[in-house]
N, C-alpha and C positions, 0 to 999 in steps of 0.2 A: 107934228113929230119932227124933230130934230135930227137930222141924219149927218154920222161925221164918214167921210170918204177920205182912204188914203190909198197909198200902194202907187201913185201914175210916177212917169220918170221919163227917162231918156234911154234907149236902150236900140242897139243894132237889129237889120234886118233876121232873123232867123232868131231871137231871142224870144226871152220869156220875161211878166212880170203877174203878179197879184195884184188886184185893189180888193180891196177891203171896205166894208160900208158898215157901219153900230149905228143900232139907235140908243135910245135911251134908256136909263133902270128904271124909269117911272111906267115903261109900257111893254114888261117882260110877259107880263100874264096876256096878252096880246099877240105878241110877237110871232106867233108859232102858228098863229090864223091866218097873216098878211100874205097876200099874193108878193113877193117878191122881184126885182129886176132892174138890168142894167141896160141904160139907153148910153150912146156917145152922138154927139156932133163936130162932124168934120167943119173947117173953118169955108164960109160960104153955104153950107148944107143945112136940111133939116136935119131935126135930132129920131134916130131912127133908134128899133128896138134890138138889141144883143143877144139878148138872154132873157130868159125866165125862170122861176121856181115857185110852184105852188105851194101849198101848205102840206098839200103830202108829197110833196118831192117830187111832183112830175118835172119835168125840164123841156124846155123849147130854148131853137137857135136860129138865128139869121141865117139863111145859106151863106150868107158872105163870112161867117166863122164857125161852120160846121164841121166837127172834127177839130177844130184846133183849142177853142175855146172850151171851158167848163165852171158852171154857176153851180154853187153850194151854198146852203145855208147851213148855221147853228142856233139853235134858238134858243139854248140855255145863255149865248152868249150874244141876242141879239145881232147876230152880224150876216153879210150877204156876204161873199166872196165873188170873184172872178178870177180862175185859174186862163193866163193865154198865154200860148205856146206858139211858135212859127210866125212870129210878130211881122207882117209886111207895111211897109211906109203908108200902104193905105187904111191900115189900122190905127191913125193918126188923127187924135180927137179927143173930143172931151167925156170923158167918161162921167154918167150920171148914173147913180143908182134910187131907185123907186119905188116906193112902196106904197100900195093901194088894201086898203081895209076891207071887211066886211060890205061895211057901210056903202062902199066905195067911193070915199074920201082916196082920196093920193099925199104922197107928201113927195117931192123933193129935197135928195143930197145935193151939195154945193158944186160936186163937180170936179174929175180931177186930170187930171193933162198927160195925156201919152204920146210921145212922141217916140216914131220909130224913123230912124236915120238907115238910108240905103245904101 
């Protein structure tokens, strides 16, 4: 699975941004099964887990963005979201979003750049 990730940026201490993660039209009738979720890696660091979203909606968060952060899915539309709010310089990373099947197969998104300036 092909995952396109967008939404990362440049943005001030106490800001907000979305990323956005779609997969593809060839695996809608799927889509709505995938455990969902978004990893980031800070530069030097392992890639740790953000968020989650099950197939029925439950959600899990790192303590390190609880309360500020929130993961949603759409699954007529294929996409994961990441709503974050109170953006701190050490929210500065790569943001990856993941998806793991059934099966549990995984696929990886490409990856997208957040950069919070203090």
């Amino acid at each position: 699975v092909q995952l396109q990730a967008s939404g990362g940026g440049l943005v001030q201490a106490g800001g907000s941004l979305t990323l956005s993660c779609r997969a593809p039209r060839s695996i809608l009738s799927e889509f709505s099964s995938y455990l969902l979720a978004w990893y980031r890696q800070a530069p030097g660091k392992e890639r740790d887990l953000v968020a989650a979203i099950s197939a029925d909606g439950v959600t899990a968060y790192s303590e390190a963005v609880k309360g500020r952060f929130t993961i949603s899915r759409n699954n007529g539309r294929r996409t994961v979201a990441l709503q974050m709010n109170s953006l701190q310089p050490e929210d500065t990373a790569i943001y990856y979003c993941h998806v793991e099947r059934t099966t549990g197969t995984t696929s990886w998104g490409q990856g997208t750049l957040v950069t919070v300036s203090s």
